[in-house]
C-alpha positions in Angstrom: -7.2 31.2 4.2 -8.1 27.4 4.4 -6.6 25.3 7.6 -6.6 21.4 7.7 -9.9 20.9 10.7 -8.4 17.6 11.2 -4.4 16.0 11.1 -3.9 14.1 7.3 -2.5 11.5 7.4 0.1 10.9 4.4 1.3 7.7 3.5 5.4 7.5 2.2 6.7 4.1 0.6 10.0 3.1 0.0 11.6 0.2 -1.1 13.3 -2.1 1.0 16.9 -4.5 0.8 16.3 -6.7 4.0 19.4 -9.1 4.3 18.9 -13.2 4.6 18.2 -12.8 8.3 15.7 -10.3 7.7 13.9 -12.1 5.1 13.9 -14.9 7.6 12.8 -12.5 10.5 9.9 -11.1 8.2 8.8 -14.4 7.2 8.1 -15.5 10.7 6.2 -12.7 11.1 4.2 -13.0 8.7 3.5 -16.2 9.0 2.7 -15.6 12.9 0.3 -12.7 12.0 -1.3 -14.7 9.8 -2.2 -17.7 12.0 -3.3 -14.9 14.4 -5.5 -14.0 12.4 -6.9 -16.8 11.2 -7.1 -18.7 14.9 -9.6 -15.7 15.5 -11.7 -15.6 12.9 -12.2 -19.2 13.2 -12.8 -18.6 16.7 -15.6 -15.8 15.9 -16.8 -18.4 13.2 -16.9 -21.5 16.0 -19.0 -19.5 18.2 -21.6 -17.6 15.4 -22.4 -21.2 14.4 -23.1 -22.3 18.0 -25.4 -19.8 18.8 -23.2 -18.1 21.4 -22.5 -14.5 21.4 -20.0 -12.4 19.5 -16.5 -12.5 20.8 -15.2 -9.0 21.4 -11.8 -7.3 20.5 -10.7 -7.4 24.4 -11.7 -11.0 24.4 -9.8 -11.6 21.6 -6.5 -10.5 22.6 -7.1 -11.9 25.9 -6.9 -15.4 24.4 -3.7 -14.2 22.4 -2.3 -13.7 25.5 -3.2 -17.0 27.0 -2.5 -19.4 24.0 1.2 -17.3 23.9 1.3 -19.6 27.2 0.8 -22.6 25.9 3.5 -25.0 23.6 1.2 -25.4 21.1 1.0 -21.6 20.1 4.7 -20.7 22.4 6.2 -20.0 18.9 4.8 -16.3 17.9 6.5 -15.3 20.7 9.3 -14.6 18.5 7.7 -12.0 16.9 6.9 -8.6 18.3 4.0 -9.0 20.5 2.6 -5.2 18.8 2.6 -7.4 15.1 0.0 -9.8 16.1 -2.0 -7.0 18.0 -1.9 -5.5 15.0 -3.4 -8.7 13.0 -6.1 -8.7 15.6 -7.2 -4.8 15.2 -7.2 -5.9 11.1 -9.7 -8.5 12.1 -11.8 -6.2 13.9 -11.3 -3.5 11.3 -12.6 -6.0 8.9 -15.7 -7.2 10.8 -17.0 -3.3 11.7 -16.8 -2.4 8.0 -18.8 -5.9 7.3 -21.5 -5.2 9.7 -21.4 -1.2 9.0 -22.8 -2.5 5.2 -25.1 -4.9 6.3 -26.7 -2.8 8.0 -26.6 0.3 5.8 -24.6 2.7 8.0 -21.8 2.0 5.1 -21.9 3.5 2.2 -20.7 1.9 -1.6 -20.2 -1.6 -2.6 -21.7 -4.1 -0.2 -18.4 -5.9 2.2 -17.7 -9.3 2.4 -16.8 -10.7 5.4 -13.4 -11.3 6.6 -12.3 -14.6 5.2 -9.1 -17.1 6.1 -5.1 -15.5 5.0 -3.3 -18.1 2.7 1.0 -18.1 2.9 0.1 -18.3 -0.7 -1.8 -14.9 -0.6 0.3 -12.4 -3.4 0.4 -10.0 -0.8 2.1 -10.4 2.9 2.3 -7.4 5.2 2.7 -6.5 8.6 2.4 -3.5 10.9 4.1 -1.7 13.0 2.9 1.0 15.3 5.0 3.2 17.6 4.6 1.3 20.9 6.6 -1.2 19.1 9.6 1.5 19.0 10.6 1.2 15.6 12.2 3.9 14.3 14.9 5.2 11.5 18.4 5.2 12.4 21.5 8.1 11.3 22.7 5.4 8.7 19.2 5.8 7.3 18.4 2.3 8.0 14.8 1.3 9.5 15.1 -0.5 12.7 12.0 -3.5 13.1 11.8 -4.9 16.8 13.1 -8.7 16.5 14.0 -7.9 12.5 17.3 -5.7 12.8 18.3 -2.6 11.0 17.3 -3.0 7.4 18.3 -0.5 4.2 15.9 1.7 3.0 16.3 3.1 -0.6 15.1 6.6 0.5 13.8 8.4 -2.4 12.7 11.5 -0.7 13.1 12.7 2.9 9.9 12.1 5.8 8.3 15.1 6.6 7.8 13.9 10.0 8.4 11.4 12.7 6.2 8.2 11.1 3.5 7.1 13.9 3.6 3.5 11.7 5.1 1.8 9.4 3.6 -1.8 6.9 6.1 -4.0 5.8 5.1 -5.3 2.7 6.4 -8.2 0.4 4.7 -8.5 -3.2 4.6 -11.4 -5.3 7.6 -11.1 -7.1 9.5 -11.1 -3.6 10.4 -7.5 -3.1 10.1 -5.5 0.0 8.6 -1.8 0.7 8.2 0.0 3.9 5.1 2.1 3.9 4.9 5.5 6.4 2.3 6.8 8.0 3.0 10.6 9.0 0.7 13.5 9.7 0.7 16.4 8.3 0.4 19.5 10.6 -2.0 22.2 11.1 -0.3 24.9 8.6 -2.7 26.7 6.3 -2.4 26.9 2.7 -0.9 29.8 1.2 -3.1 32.4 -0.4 -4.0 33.5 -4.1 -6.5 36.1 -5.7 -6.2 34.0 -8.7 -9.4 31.6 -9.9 -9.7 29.3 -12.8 -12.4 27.9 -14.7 -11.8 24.5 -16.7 -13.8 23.3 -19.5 -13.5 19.5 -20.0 -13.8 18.6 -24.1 -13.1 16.4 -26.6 -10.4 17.3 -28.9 -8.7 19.2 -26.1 -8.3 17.5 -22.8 -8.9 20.7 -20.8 -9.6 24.3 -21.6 -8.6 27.1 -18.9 -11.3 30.7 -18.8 -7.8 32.4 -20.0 -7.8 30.8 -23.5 -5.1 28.0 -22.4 -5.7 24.5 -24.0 -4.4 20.8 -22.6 -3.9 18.6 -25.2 -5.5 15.5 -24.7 -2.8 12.4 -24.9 -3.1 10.0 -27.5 -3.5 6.4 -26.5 -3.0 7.1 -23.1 0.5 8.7 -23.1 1.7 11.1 -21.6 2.1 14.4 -23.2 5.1 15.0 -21.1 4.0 17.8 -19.1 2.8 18.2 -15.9 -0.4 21.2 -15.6 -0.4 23.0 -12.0 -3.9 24.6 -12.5 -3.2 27.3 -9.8 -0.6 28.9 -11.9 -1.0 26.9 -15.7 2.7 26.5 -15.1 4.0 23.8 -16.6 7.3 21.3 -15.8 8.8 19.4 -18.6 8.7 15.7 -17.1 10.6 12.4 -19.2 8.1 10.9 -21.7 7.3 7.1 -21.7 8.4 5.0 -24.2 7.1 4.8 -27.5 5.3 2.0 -28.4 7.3 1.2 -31.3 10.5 0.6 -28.7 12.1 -2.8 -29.7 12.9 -3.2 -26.1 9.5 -4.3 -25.5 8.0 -7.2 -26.3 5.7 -7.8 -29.2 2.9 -9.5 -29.7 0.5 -9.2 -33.1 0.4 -10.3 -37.1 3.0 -11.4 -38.4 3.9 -7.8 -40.1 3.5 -6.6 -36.4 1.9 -3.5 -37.4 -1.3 -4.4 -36.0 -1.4 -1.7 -33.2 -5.1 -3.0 -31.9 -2.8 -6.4 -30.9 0.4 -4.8 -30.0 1.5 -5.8 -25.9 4.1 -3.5 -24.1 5.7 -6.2 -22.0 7.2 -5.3 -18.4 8.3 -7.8 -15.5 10.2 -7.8 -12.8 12.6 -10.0 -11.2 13.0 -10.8 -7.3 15.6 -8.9 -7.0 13.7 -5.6 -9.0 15.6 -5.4 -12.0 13.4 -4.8 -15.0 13.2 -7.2 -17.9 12.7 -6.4 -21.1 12.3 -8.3 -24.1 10.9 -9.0 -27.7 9.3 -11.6 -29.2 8.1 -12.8 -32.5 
């Protein structure tokens, strides 16, 4: 019997329909967490280059707390004092992973280190932990301390209570709330059954009982999904063929050129999916 040593952590995301006041509510915030961050690293920068020493996390949020005071920097106090905490502990996160691989005690790719947040960065996001007391209402909307109560388009049930949640905007202006839950201590269920696998060529897989995967052709799906406990398998939608008309086209003239062929797919702000041809 095998039993989790440590909690997991899972990760749920969900797609979002904030309202014109939340769009305007999560806006500030990012925009707050951002010159958070940014005021300290240039901070941390300022003092590397003068030769004085490191300024630690504690220090850090000190001076969060004191320019709060001040009416140059009075505005983030519109936002929910745990989001810019939050920007500071990604600051931090980012400079222990930066010294961890200079210094070896990292393994992989070498890190660069943190650099400057843009407003014209794809990617906008912030956190929220559970001192901030967010939390998902009956209605099944997601409550966001100095956001409001926002829909959620809930495509599966939480296993458990979240401990945090990123609100994330993309580039093409859509909203997702990520969860971070963790999973309990329960032990996965037993089997007497083992199974070999044999990676090939002409086959994608072949099982020690004689059962053979089919390798997908041009990278579709075969439409099946293999649990290798059990070789059950579920019938699951194909994609597309490539010859849909709904997508667009671009090749020869003849447009039977597969080597040139494009499948085309976009979305709009507001997530509806665009297709298109054209010659």
């Amino acid at each position: 019997m095998t039993e989790y040593r440590e909690n997991v952590q899972l990760r749920y995301s969900y797609r979002l329909d904030p309202r014109p006041r939340h769009r305007a509510a999560l806006g500030k915030a990012f925009g707050c967490a951002r010159v958070v961050f940014n005021d300290a690293l240039a901070a941390r920068r300022a003092a590397y280059a003068a030769g004085e020493p490191y300024i630690g996390d504690a220090a850090l949020s000190a001076r969060l707390t004191a320019c709060k005071g001040t009416p140059e920097r009075a505005w983030p106090g519109g936002v929910s004092a745990v989001v810019l905490q939050q920007a500071l502990a990604d600051l931090n996160t980012a400079y222990r992973n930066f010294f961890a691989s200079v210094t070896g005690r990292r393994k992989g790719p070498k890190v660069a280190p943190p650099r400057f947040r843009s407003r014209k960065d794809r990617r906008q996001s912030v956190r929220f932990t559970a001192n901030s007391r967010f939390r998902v209402l009956g209605n099944g909307r997601l409550r966001l301390p100095k956001v409001g109560a926002v829909e959620v388009r809930w495509s599966s049930d939480l296993p458990a209570v979240p401990t945090s949640v990123t609100v994330i905007r993309d580039a093409a202006g859509r909203y997702f709330a990520s969860f971070v839950v963790e999973a309990g201590r329960e032990p996965l269920p037993e089997t007497d059954r083992e199974c070999g696998i044999d990676l090939g060529l002409t086959h994608f897989a072949v099982l020690d009982d004689g059962t053979k995967i089919a390798a997908s052709l041009g990278g579709q799906n075969d439409g099946r999904i293999v649990y290798l406990n059990n070789t059950a398998s579920v019938p699951v939608p194909a994609p597309p063929a490539r010859t849909d008309p709904t997508y667009l086209t671009l090749g020869t003239n003849n447009g039977t050129d597969s080597a040139n062929h494009i499948q085309f797919s976009a979305f709009d702000p507001a997530g509806d999916r665009i297709k298109g041809r054209y010659e």
